[in-house]
N, C-alpha and C positions, 0 to 999 in steps of 0.2 A: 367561597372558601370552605374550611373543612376544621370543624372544630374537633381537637385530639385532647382524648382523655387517655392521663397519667396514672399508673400505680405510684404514689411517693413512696412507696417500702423499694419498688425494685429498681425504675425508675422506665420501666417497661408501658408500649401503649398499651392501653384497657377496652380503646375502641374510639370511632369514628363518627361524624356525623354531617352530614351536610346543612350546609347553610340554605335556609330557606330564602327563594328570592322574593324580588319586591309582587308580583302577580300571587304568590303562593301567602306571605303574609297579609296581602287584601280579601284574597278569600277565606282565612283564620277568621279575620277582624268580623268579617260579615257574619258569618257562621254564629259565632260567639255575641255577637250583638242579637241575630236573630234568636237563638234561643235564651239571652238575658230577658230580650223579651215577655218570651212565653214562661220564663221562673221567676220574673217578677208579680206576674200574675197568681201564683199559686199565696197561700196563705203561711205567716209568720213558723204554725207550729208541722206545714208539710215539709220547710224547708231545714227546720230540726232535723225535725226524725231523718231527713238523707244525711246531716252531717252526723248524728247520730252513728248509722250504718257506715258512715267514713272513718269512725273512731274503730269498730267493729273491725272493717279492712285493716285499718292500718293495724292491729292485735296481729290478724290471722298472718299480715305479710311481715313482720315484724323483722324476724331473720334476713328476709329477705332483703329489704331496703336499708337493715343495717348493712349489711355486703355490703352493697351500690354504695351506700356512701362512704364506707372503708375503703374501698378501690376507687375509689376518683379522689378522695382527700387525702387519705392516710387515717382519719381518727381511729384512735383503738377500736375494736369490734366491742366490745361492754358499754363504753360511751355510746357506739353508733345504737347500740338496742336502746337502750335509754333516750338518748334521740326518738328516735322512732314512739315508745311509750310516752312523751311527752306531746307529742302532736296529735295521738289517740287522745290525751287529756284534756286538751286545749279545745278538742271536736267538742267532746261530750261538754265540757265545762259551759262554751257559747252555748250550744244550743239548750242547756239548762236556766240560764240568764235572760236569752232571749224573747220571752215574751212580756216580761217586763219591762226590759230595756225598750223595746223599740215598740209598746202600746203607747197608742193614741192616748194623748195628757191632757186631759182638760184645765184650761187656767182660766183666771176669773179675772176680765180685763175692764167687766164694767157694759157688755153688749151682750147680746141676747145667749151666745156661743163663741168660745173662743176654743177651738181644739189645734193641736201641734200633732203633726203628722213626721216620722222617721220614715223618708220612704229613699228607696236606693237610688244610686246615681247612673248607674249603667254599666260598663266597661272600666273595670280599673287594672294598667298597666301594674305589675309586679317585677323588680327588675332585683334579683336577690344575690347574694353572693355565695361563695362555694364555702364559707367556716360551718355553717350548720345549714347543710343544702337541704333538709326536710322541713326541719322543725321553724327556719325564719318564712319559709313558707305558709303553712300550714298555721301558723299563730297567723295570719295575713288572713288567710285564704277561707279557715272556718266562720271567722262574724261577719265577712264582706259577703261572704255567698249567703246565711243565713238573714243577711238584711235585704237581698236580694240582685245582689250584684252579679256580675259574671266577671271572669279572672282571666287573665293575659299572663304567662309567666316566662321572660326572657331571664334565664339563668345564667349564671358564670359561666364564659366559657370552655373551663374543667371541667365541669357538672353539668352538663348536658344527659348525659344518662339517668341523673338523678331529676334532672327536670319531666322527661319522659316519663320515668316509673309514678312519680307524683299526680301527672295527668290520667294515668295508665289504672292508678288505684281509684281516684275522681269518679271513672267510668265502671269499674268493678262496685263502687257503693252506689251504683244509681242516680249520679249526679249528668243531668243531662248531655248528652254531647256535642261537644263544642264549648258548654258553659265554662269549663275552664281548658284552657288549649297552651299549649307550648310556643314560643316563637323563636326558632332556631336562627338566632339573628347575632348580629356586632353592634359595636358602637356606630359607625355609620349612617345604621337603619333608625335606629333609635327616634331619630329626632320626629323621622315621619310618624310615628307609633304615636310618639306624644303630642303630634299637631291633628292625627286623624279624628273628623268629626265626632266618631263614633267612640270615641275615647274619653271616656270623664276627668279621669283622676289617675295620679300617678302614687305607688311609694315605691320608695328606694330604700335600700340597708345596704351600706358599704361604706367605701372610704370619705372624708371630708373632700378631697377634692371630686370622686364621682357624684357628689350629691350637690355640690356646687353648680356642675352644669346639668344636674337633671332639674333642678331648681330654677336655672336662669330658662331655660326653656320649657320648662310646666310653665313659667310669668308669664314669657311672651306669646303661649298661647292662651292665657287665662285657666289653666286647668290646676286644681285642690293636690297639696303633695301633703305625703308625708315622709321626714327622713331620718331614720335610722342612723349614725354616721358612726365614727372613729371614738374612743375613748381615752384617758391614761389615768385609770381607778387609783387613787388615794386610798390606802390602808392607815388609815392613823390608829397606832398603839399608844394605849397613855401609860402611866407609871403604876397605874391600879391594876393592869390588864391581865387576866389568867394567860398564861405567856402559852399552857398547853390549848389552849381556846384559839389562842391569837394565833399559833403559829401554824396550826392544823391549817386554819382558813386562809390565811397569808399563802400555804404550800397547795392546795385546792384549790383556790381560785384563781392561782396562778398556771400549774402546770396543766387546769385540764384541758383537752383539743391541744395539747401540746403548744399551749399559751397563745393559741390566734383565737382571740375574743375579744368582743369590744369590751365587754364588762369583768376581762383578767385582770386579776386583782396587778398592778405595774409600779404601782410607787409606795414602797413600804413607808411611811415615815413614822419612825420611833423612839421615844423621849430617851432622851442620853443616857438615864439613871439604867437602864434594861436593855439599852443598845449592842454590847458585846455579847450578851446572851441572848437575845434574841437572834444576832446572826450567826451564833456557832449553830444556836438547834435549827437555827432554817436554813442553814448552807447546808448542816449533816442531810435533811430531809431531802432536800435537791438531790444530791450525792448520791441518796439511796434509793431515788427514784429509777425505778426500774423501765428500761427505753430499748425497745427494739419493735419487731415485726408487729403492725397495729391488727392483723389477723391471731395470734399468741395472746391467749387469755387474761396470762399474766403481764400483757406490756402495758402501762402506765403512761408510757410517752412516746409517740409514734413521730412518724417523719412530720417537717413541714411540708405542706400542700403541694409546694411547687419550686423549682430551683431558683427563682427569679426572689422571693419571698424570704430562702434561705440568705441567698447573699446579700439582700439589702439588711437584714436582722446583721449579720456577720459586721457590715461596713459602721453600722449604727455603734455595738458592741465597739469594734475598732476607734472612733472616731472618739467616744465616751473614755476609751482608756488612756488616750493621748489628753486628756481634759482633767485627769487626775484621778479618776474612776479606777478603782480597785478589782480585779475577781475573787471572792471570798471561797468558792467552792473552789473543786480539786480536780474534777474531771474534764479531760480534754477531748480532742474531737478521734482519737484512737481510742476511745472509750467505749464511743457509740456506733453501730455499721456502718461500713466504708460505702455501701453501694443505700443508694438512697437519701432522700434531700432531709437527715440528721443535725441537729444541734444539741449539743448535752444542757444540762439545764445550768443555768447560770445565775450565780447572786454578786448582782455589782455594789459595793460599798463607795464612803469614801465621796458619794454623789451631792455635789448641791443643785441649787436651782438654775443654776446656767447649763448645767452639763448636759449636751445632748442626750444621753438616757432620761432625764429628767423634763427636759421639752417636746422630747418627741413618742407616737405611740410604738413600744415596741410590740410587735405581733411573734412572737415564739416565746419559748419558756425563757425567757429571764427578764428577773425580777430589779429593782432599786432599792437602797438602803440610805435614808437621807434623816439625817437627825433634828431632834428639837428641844427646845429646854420648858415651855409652857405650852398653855392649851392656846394662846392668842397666836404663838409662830405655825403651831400646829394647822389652825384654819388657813392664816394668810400662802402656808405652801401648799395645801393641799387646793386651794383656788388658783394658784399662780400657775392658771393651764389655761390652754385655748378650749380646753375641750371640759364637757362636764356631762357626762355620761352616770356614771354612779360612784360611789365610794364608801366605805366602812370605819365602824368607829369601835374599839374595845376597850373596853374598862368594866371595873366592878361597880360603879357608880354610875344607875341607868338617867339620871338624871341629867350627871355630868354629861354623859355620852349623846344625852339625846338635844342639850344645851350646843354641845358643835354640829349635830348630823343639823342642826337648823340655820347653820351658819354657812354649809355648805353648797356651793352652787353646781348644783346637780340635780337629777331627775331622780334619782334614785340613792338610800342609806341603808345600810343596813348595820344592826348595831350587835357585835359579837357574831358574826356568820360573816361568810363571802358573798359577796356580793351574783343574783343570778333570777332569770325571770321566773316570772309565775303565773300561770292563766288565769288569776284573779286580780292582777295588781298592775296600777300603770306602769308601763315602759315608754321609755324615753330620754332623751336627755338637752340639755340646755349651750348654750355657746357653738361651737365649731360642732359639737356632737348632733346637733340638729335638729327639729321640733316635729309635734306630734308627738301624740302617744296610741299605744299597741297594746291589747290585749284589757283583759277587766270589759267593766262600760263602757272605759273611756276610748277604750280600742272598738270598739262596736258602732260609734259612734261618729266615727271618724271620716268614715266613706257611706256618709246617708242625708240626703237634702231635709232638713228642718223646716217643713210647709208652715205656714201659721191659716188654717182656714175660719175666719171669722165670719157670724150670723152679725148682722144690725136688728 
């Protein structure tokens, strides 16, 4: 087959790519195991200084790889550079951590020597999705290489170009060749990727049900996952909360990527005393969110990714209004360009816990508005999700605030800000959102065998 990438501004192709077959993905594999090989052999702080010089690259390409990934997603062009600046961060961040994270620990077990060795695992499949086709990468891609692994990356079949350029820049910072390789594959191929000997470990970032079956077959081959999944962030606003605090983040966490994030902010819920204020100033901000061509400096909110993505958002939205769900905002789809996979931004009110916007993940810009009268209803709705990815808590009282972020089952809180990653701090999430964590030590640590060598 022939993977085709989209412009979502025009809805024109952007370019093509052939699928690699099965003789052509066995030669990848070998490739890539043979020089994991030979870069597991090198020392902890040579394999810095190349992701170092990755961080460097991706500076100099910056423009550039924003492009690619404005043309195969739609994200605004400002987003896609900040993208790209974030995966330079995340280079240099690992390889600054690095030698401490993954120094041999001596523990005192009672024998002559007890040392703990972090050493890599070999081959880890990467299989990423197209909402941030650099930067979910590239947070993977810098501690796994710098522990010593070698990197496999089957990307979204959108972003196929974006998968290239990513290898393309690998090889521009000195990163061996082959060590990390592209595999222009489908679902089909997959299975074999993650049964081949030569294949450690698997992560995933995408939907709960993609990571279900990368899951049931990393089991039945025995092979270490880690999974990224699906989210529906709880914004709980209390009665103390600076509303201009709250609502900034509430409208930033929500509309940015034109709201396909796991970690968009998706379920407002806010105590009844500050309810109607809270949705007049955040439907106005919706409203005034400025939505056109993701290449225009000034666009704020660019297409959905893909038309498929568009209309199930639309059927969701539909299905939630037949269930008693309100639209608070004003603009309609004559609002936003007629050519291109657009959705104006949307605030649903009127929502409880039954109502489809409220049980399911919505992936574009619209938000939920579901009320509360105490902090005890507050927790129990913002839990009453399959998923638990992150969510936020505001108020003037950090005590109060930080008394629910503990109550909350999720990987991630954050208290008066929107919720979003950082290459110091674990990510992850808990329930249908999926396990493992990424990024910090705890992501460095993830894809490396824990030897215990004991002296008697």
């Amino acid at each position: 087959m022939t993977f085709i990438s989209f412009d979502p501004s025009t809805e024109k192709i952007v370019a093509e790519f052939p699928e690699h077959a099965p003789n052509d993905v066995e030669k990848i594999i070998a490739s890539a195991a043979a020089a994991q090989h030979e870069w597991s052999k090198t020392s902890i702080a040579h394999r810095a200084a190349v992701v170092v010089s990755l961080a460097k690259v991706l500076d100099d390409h910056r423009d550039m790889a924003a492009r690619q990934i404005t043309l195969e997603m739609g994200k605004p062009l400002p987003q896609a550079r900040a993208e790209v600046e974030k995966c330079a961060g995340v280079c240099r961040y690992m390889a600054t951590i690095a030698p401490s994270v993954l120094a041999d620990e001596i523990v005192n077990a009672g024998f002559r020597e007890s040392r703990v060795r972090a050493e890599p695992l070999g081959l880890i499949l990467s299989i990423m999705p197209w909402n941030f086709p650099m930067w979910q990468f590239f947070r993977f891609a810098a501690p796994a290489l710098i522990a010593g692994n070698g990197v496999l990356l089957k990307h979204a079949p959108s972003t196929m170009g974006c998968a290239l350029m990513a290898v393309d820049l690998c090889r521009k910072a000195g990163i061996p060749d082959g060590l990390v390789s592209a595999l222009l594959i489908n679902v089909p191929q997959v299975e074999s990727v993650i049964a081949h000997p030569l294949v450690s470990a698997v992560t995933f970032t995408g939907s709960t049900k993609g990571g279900s079956s990368v899951a049931e077959l990393a089991g039945r081959y025995i092979k270490r996952t880690v999974l990224e999944l699906g989210g529906s962030d709880a914004y709980v606003v209390l009665d103390d909360a600076d509303l201009d605090v709250a609502v900034n983040a509430c409208v930033t966490g929500r509309l940015l990527n034109a709201g396909q994030s796991c970690i968009g902010a998706k379920r407002y819920l806010v105590h009844s005393s500050i309810h109607d204020e809270f949705v007049e100033r955040t439907s106005h901000r919706f409203d005034a969110a400025i939505v056109g061509p993701p290449m225009e400096a000034s666009t704020e909110v660019g297409p959905l990714a893909r038309a498929d993505l568009r209309q199930t958002l639309l059927d969701q939205v539909s299905r939630s209004l037949t269930k008693g769900a309100r639209v608070a905002t004003h603009r309609t789809h004559s609002d936003v360009p007629s050519t291109g996979w657009y959705v104006p931004p949307m605030l649903l009110v009127n929502v409880d816990s039954t109502n489809p916007a409220f049980r399911e993940e919505l992936f574009g810009p619209v938000a939920t508005v579901t009320r509360f009268d105490t902090d005890a209803e507050a927790v129990r709705l913002a839990n009453d999700s399959v998923f638990g990815l992150g969510a936020a808590v505001f108020s003037a009282d950090h005590n109060r605030a930080t008394a629910i972020a503990e109550q909350l089952h999720v990987g991630t809180v954050f208290i008066n800000e929107f919720v979003r990653s950082h290459s110091a701090l674990p990510f992850g999430g808990v329930k249908q959102s999926g396990y493992g964590r990424e990024l910090g030590r705890w992501g460095m640590l993830e894809f490396v065998n824990v030897k215990n060598i004991t002296t008697g």
